[in-house]
C-alpha positions as CSV (number, residue, x, y, z in Angstrom):
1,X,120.9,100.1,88.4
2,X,117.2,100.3,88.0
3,X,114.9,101.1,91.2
4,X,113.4,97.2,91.3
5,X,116.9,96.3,92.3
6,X,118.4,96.7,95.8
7,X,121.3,96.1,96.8
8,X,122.0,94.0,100.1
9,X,124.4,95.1,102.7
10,X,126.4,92.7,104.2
11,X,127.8,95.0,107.0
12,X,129.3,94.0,110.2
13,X,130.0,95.3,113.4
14,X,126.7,96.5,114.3
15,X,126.1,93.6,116.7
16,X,127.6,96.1,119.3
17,X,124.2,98.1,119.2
18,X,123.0,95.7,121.4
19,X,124.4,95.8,124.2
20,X,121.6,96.7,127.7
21,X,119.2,94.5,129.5
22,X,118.8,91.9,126.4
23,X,121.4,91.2,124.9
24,X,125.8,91.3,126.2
25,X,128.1,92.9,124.0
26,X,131.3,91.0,123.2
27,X,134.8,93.4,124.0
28,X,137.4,93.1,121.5
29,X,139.7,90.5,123.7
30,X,137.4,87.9,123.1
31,X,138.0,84.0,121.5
32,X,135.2,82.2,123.0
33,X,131.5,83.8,121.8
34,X,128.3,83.5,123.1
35,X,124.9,85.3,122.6
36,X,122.6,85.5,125.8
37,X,119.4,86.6,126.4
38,X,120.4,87.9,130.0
39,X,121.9,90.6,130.4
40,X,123.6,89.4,133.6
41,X,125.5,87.4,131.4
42,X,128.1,90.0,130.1
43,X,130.8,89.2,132.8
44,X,131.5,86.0,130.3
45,X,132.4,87.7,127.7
46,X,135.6,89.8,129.2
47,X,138.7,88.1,128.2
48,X,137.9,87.2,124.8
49,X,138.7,88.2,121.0
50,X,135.9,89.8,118.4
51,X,135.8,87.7,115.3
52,X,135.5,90.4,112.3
53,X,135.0,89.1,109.5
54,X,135.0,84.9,110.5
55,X,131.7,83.3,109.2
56,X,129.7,82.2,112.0
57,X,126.7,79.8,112.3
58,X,124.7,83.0,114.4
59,X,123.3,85.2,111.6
60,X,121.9,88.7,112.5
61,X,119.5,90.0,110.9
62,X,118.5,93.9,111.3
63,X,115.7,96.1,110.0
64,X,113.0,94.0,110.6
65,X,109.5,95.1,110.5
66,X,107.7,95.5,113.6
67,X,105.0,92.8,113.6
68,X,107.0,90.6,111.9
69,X,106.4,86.9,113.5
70,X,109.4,84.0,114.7
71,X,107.9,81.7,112.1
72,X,109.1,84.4,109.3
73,X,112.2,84.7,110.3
74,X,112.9,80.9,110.7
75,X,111.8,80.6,106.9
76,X,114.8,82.5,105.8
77,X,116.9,80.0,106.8
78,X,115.1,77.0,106.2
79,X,115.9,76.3,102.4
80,X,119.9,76.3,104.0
81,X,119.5,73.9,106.6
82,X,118.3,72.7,110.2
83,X,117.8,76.4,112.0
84,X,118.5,75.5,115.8
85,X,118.0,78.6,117.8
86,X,116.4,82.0,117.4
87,X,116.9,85.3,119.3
88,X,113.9,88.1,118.9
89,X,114.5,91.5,119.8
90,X,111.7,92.9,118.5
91,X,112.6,96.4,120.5
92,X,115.5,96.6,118.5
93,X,113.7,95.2,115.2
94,X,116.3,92.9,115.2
95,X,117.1,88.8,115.5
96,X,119.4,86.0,115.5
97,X,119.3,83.1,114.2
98,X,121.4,80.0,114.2
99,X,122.2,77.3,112.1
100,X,123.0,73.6,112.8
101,X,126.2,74.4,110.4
102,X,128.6,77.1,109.3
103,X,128.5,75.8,105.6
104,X,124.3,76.1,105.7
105,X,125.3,80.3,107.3
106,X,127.9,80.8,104.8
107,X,125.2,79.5,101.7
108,X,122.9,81.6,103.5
109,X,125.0,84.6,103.5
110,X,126.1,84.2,100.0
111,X,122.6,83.7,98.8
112,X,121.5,87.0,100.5
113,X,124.1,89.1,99.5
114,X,123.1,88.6,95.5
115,X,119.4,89.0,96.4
116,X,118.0,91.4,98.8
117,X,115.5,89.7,101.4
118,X,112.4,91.3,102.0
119,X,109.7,90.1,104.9
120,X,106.4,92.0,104.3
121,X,107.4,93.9,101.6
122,X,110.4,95.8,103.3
123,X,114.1,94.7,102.7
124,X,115.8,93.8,105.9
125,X,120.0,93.2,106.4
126,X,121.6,89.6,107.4
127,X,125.2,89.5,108.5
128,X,127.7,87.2,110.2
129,X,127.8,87.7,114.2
130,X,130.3,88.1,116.1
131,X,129.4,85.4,118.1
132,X,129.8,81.7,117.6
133,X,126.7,80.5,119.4
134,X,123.2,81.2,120.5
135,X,122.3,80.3,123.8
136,X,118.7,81.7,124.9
137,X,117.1,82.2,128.3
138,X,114.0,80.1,127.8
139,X,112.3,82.3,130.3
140,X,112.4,85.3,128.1
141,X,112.6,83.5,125.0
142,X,109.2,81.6,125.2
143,X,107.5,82.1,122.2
144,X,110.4,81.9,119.9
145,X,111.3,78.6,121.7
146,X,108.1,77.2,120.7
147,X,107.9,78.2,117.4
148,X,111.3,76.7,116.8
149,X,110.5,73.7,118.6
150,X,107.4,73.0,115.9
151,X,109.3,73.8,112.7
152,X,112.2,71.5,114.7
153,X,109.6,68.4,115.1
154,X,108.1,68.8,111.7
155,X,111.4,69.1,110.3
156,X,112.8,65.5,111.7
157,X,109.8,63.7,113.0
158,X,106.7,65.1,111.5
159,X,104.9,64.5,114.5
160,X,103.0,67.2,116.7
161,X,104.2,68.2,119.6
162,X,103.4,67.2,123.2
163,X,103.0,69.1,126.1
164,X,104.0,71.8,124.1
165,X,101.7,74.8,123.7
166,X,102.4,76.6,120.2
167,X,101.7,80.0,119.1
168,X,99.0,80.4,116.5
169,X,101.5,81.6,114.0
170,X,103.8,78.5,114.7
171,X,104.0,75.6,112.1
172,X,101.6,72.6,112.3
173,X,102.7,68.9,111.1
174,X,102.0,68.6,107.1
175,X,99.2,66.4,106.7
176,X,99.6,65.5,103.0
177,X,102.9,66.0,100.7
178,X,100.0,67.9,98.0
179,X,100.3,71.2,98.0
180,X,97.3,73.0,96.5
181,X,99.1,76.6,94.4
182,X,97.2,79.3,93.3
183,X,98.8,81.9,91.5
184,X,97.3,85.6,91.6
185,X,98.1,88.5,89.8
186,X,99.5,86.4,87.2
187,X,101.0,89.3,85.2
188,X,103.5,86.6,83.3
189,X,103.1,83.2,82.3
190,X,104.2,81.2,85.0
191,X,105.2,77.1,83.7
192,X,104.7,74.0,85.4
193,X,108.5,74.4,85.0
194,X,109.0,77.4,86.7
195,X,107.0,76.0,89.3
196,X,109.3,72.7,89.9
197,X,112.8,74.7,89.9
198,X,110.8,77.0,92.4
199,X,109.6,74.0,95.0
200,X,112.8,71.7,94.4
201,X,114.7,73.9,96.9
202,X,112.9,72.4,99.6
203,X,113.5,68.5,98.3
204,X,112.0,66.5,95.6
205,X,109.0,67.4,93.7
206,X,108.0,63.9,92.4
207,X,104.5,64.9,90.3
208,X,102.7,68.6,89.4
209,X,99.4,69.1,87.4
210,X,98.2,72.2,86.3
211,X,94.9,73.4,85.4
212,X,92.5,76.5,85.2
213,X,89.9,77.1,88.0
214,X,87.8,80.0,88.6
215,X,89.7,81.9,86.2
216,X,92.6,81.3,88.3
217,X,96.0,79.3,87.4
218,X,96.2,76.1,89.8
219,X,98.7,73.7,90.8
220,X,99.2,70.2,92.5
221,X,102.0,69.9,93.4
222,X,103.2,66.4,95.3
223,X,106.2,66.0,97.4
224,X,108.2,62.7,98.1
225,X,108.0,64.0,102.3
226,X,105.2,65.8,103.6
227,X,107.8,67.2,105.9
228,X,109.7,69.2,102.4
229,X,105.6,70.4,101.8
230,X,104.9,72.2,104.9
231,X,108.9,73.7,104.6
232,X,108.1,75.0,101.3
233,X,104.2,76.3,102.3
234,X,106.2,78.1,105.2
235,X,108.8,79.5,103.1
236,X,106.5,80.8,99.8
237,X,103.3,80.9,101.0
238,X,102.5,85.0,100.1
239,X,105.3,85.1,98.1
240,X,105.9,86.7,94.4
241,X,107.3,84.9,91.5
242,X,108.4,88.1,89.7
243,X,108.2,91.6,91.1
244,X,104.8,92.6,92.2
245,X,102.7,89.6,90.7
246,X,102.3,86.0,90.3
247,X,102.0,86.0,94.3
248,X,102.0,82.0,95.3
249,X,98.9,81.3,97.7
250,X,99.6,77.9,99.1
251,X,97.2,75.2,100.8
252,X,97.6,71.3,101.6
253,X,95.6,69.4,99.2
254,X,92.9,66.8,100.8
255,X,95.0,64.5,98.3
256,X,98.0,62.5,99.6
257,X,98.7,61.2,96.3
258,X,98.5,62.5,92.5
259,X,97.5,60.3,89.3
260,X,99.7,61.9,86.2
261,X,98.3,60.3,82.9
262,X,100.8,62.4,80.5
263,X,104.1,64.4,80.6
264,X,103.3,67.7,78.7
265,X,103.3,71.6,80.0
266,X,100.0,70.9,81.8
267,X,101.0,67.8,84.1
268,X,104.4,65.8,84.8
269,X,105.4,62.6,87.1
270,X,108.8,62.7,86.9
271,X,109.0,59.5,88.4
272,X,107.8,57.9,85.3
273,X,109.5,60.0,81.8
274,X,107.8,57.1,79.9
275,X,104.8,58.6,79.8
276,X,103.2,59.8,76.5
277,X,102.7,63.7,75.9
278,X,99.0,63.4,75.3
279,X,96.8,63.7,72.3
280,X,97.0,67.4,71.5
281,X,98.6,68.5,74.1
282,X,102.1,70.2,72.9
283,X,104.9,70.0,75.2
284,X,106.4,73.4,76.4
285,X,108.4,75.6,74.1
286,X,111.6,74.4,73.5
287,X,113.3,77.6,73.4
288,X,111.4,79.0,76.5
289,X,112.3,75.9,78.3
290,X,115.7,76.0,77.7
291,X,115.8,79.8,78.7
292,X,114.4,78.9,82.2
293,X,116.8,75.9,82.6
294,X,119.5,78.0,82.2
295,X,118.7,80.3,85.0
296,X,117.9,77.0,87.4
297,X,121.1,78.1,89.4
298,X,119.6,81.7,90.1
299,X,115.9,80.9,91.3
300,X,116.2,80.3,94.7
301,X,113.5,81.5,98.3
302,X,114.5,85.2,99.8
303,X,112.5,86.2,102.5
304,X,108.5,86.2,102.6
305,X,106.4,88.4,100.4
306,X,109.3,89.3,98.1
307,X,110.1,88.5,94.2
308,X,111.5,84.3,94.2
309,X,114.3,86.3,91.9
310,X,113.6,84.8,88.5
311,X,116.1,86.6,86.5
312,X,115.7,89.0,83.8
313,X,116.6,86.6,81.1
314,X,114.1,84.4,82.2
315,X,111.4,86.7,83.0
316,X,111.9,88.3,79.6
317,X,111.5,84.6,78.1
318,X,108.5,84.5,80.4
319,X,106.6,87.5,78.8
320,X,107.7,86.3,75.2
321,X,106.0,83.5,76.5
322,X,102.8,85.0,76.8
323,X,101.8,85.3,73.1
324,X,103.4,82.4,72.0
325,X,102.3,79.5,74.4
326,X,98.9,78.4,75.3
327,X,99.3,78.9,79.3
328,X,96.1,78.0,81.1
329,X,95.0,81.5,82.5
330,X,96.9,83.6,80.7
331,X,95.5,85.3,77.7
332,X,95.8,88.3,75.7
333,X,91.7,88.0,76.3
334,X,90.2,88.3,79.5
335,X,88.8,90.9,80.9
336,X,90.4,94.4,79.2
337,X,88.3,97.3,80.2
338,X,88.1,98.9,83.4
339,X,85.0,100.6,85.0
340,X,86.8,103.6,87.3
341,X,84.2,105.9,89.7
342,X,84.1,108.7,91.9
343,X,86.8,110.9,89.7
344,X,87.0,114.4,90.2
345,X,84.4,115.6,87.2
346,X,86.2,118.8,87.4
347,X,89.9,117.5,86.9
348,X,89.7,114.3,85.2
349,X,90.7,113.9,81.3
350,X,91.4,110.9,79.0
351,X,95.3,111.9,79.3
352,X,95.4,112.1,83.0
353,X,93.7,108.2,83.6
354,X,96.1,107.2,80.3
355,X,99.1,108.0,82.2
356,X,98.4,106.9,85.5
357,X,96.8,103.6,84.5
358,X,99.8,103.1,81.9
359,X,101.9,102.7,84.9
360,X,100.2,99.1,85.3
361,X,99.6,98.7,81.6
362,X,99.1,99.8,78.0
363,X,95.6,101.9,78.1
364,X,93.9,101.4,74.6
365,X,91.0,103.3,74.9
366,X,89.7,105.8,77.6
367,X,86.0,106.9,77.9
368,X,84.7,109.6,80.3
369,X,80.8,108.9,80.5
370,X,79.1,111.5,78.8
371,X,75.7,111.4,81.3
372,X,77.9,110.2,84.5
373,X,81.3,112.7,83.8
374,X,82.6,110.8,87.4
375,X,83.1,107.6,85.7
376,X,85.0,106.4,82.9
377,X,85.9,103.0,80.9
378,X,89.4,102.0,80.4
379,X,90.7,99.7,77.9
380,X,94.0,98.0,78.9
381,X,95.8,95.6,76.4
382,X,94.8,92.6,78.3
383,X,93.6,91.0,80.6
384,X,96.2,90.8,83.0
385,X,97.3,94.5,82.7
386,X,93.5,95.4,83.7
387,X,94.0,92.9,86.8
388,X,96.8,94.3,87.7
389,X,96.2,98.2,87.6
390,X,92.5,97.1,89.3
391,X,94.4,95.6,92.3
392,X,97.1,98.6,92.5
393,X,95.1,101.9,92.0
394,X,91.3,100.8,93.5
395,X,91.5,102.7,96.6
396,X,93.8,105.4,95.5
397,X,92.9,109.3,95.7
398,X,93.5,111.2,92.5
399,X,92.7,115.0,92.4
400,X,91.4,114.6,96.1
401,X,88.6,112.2,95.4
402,X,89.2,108.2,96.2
403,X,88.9,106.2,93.6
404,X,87.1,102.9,92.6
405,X,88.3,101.0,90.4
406,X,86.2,97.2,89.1
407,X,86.3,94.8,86.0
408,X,83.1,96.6,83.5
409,X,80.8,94.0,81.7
410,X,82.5,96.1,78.7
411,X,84.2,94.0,76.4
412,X,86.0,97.6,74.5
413,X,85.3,100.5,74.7
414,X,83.7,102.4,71.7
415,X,84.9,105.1,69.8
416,X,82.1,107.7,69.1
417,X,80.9,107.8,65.9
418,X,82.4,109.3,62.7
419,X,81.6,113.2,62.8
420,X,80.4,113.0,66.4
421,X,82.0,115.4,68.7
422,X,81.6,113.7,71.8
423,X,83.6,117.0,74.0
424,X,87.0,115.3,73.8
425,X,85.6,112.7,76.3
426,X,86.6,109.4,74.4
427,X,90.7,109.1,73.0
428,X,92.2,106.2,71.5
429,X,95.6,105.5,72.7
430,X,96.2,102.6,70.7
431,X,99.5,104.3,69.1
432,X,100.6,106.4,71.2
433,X,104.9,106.4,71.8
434,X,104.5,106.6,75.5
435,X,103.6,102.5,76.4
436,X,105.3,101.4,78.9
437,X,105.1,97.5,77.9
438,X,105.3,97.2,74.1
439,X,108.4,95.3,73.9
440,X,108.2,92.2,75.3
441,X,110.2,91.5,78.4
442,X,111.2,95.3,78.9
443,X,113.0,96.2,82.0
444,X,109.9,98.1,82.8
445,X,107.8,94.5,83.8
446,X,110.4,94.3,86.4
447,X,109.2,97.9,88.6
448,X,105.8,97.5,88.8
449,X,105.2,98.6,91.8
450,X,102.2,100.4,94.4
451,X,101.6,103.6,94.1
452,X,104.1,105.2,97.0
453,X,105.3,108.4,98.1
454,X,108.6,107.8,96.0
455,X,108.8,108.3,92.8
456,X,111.8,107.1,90.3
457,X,112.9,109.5,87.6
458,X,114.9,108.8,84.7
459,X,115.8,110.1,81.5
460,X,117.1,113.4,83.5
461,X,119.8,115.4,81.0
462,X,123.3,116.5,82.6
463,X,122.4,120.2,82.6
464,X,119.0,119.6,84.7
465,X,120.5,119.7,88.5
466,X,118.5,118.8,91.9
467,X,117.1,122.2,92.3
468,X,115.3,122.2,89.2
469,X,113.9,118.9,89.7
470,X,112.7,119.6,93.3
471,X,111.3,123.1,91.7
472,X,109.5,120.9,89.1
473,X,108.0,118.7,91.0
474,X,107.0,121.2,93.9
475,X,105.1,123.2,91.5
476,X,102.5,120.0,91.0
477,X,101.2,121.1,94.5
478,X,102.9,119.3,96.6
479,X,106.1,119.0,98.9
480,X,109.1,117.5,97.8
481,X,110.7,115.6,101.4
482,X,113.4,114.4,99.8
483,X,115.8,114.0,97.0
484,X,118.8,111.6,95.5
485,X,120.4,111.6,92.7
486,X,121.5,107.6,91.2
487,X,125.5,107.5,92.4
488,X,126.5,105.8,89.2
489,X,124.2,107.0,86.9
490,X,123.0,110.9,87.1
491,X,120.2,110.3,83.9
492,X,118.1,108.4,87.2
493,X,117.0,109.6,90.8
494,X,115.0,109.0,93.5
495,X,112.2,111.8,94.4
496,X,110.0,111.6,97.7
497,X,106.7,113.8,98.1
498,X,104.8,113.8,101.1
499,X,102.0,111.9,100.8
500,X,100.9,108.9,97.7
501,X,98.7,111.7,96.6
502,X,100.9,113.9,96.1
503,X,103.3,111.5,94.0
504,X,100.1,110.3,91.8
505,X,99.6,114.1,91.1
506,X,103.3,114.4,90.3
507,X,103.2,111.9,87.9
508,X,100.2,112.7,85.8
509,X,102.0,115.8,85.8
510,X,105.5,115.1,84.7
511,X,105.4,111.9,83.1
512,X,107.0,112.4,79.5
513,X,107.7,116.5,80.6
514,X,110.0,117.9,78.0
515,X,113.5,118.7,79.9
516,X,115.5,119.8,76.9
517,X,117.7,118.5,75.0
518,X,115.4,115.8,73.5
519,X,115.1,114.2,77.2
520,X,111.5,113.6,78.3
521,X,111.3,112.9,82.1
522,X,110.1,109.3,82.5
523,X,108.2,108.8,86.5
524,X,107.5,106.2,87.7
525,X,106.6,104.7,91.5
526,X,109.3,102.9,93.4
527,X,109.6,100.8,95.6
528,X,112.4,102.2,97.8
529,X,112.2,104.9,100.8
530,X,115.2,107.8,100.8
């Protein structure tokens, strides 16, 4: 299994952790369940039978970040069904939430349990409770109530509340059914297609037109219900497409209403399929098409700020895509080289930035000024891969020094001249074996990820055991916390150093280091914690 894919655990029986002042544990003669938000309660629950196993409408949900807000959590379940209670214990980093049905808890459940949810970056846990119902102390429960009470009156009547004071993160009534999308970090191609299979979760997408603004890839996108618009701003607003890029930024449009003159990959109403394709404007790859309608079934809303789970087949297609279709903001052009200053003059070489900025993308060229040996220009292979190691490694501290990292005027970066020894300050990388990204929808677009304290390994020989790994990677300078070997598959592991600057130095270090055998160690960041 490759480190960009978690699994989810679907556990039960934890629901007895919270038993105290908020929350009353059930005892196993129980048959008639309950959840209450006062502890006073618990004399209710003696008597009755613990329901292992049985789906219930109550979900709990465990590892949650700490300043995670009510309205996130209410968005997991919206693309199920009517959520009709919710249950913070933010103490306990936990929550429960109900549904209106146990069909819309059992599609939740299975949905989860084939892709992991993540709110702000971190994977949490959803499970079946052991209780039947939800039934909340409004007292306690205040700000949840509210929250729930919004998303509750935009769901059915679309009309604010009254007498009702919301939270500031609670939901406001949709004021259009055009939802304004821009896509950043658009590291694939991302169709009007994509986008529809995407927002038809949360009901019918009647008309989308996209275009190129800013340099950035922009969508209408128009809704039969303003009511299914604000469910899918709250559900994807901040959310990424594929794993660590195309994040969706999501706005109401001033528009209540979208004009669509032709059906091609720019613009569709598909209200009217009559409508001509356009002079010059070729409809969407057939064979790309077909490779995202295949995966319809699969593309569905985890939690906020994690990948929508567009398979591999059909991100692969998606990066095929790239070179092949005319996507408005995507371009092998763009923007390729990379200004990078305040680098340790005394460290820095061509191959040390060509293997830490190959992590984001295929470095070219690399060019340590000759007057200014603390900056250097950086050719990636386009545009995107330039974008994307700017917004991942500006910030970062290689060899002790933080680094900044900006778009140069640049268009390449030039090799010195023929019979001028320039110190070894200029390499071309253009051939080099050790790209990352050269085939096109390589499992390796899928773990892009932050620089982090974790590092993945693969490519490890039988003979080489955990000691000699941890010696390795100690010897860079830094302290290896933690170790674990890949239960199924020994070639891969997971290695933790003590600090992101540590792991950055590890794999300058040890990326491509020759273990024997023929096996040269690949590194890479992950995204997981040991």
């Amino acid at each position: 299994m490759s480190d960009g894919n978690m699994f989810c655990f679907l556990q039960r029986g934890s629901d007895e952790l919270l038993s105290g002042s908020v929350l009353s544990s059930p005892n196993s003669n129980m048959s008639s369940m309950v959840v209450t938000a006062n502890g006073n309660d618990s004399k209710k629950f003696k008597g009755e039978d613990k329901m292992d196993g049985a789906p219930s409408r109550v979900l709990h949900i465990r590892k949650l970040p700490g300043e995670v807000t009510e309205t996130e959590v209410i968005a997991l379940g919206l693309p199920f069904g009517k959520v009709t209670n919710i249950l913070m214990l933010k103490g306990k980093n936990q929550a429960f939430l109900e549904l209106a049905t146990e069909e819309a808890a059992i599609t939740m459940v299975n949905y989860y349990s084939a892709v992991t949810p993540h709110l702000r970056n971190q994977p949490i846990y959803i499970q079946y409770s052991n209780h039947k119902e939800l039934k909340t102390d409004n007292t306690l429960n205040q700000r949840a109530q509210a929250v729930l009470q919004a998303v509750t009156a935009v769901q059915t009547a679309n009309t604010p509340l009254s007498g009702t004071t919301v939270s500031e993160s609670a939901v406001t009534p949709a004021q259009s059914p055009v939802l304004r999308i821009i896509i950043d970090n658009m590291y694939y191609p991302v169709t009007l297609d994509v986008l529809h299979q995407i927002f038809s979760k949360f009901g019918a997408v009647l008309k989308i037109i996209t275009f190129t603004k800013n340099n950035q890839f922009q969508a209408l996108l128009q809704y039969g219900d303003p009511v299914n618009a604000q469910q899918a701003k709250l559900a994807l607003d901040g959310q990424n497409i594929y794993n660590a890029c195309c994040t969706l930024r999501i706005d109401f449009s001033k528009l209540v209403n979208l004009n669509v003159k032709y059906n091609n990959d720019k613009s569709r109403d598909y209200t009217r399929p009559d409508l001509p394709s356009g002079d010059g404007q070729p409809a969407l790859d057939p064979a790309i098409a077909a490779a995202f309608a295949k995966e319809t079934s699969l593309l569905a809303v985890p939690g906020a700020l994690s990948p929508l789970a567009i398979p591999n087949a059909a991100a692969a297609a998606a990066a095929a895509a790239a070179g092949r279709v005319g996507m408005p903001g995507v371009s092998a052009g763009g923007n390729t080289v990379l200004l990078v200053s305040n680098l340790n003059e005394e460290m820095v070489t061509p191959q040390s930035l060509f293997t830490l900025f190959g992590v984001y993308g295929d470095v070219q060229r690399v060019k340590i000024l000759y007057n200014k040996k603390d900056s250097a220009l950086i050719q990636m292979a386009d545009g995107n891969q330039s974008q994307l190691a700017m917004n991942h490694l500006n910030g970062q501290k290689m060899y002790g020094k933080i680094i900044r990292v900006t778009l140069s005027k640049h268009q390449t970066v030039q090799l010195p001249r023929e019979g001028l020894d320039d110190q070894g300050l200029t390499k071309d990388f253009g051939n080099s074996p050790l790209h990352r990204f050269k085939k096109p929808g390589s499992k390796n677009f899928q773990n892009i990820f932050p620089p982090s304290a974790t590092l993945h390994l693969s490519n490890i020989p039988p003979s080489v055991a955990e000691e000699d790994l941890r010696t390795l990677f100690a010897n860079t300078g830094g302290t290896v916390k933690a170790f674990k070997f890949f239960q199924r598959d020994h070639k891969m592991a997971l290695l933790q150093m003590a600090t992101v600057e540590e792991a950055i130095q590890a794999l300058i270090d040890l990326h491509n280091y020759n273990l024997g055998e023929n096996h040269h160690l690949r590194v890479s960041f992950s995204k997981s914690t040991i």
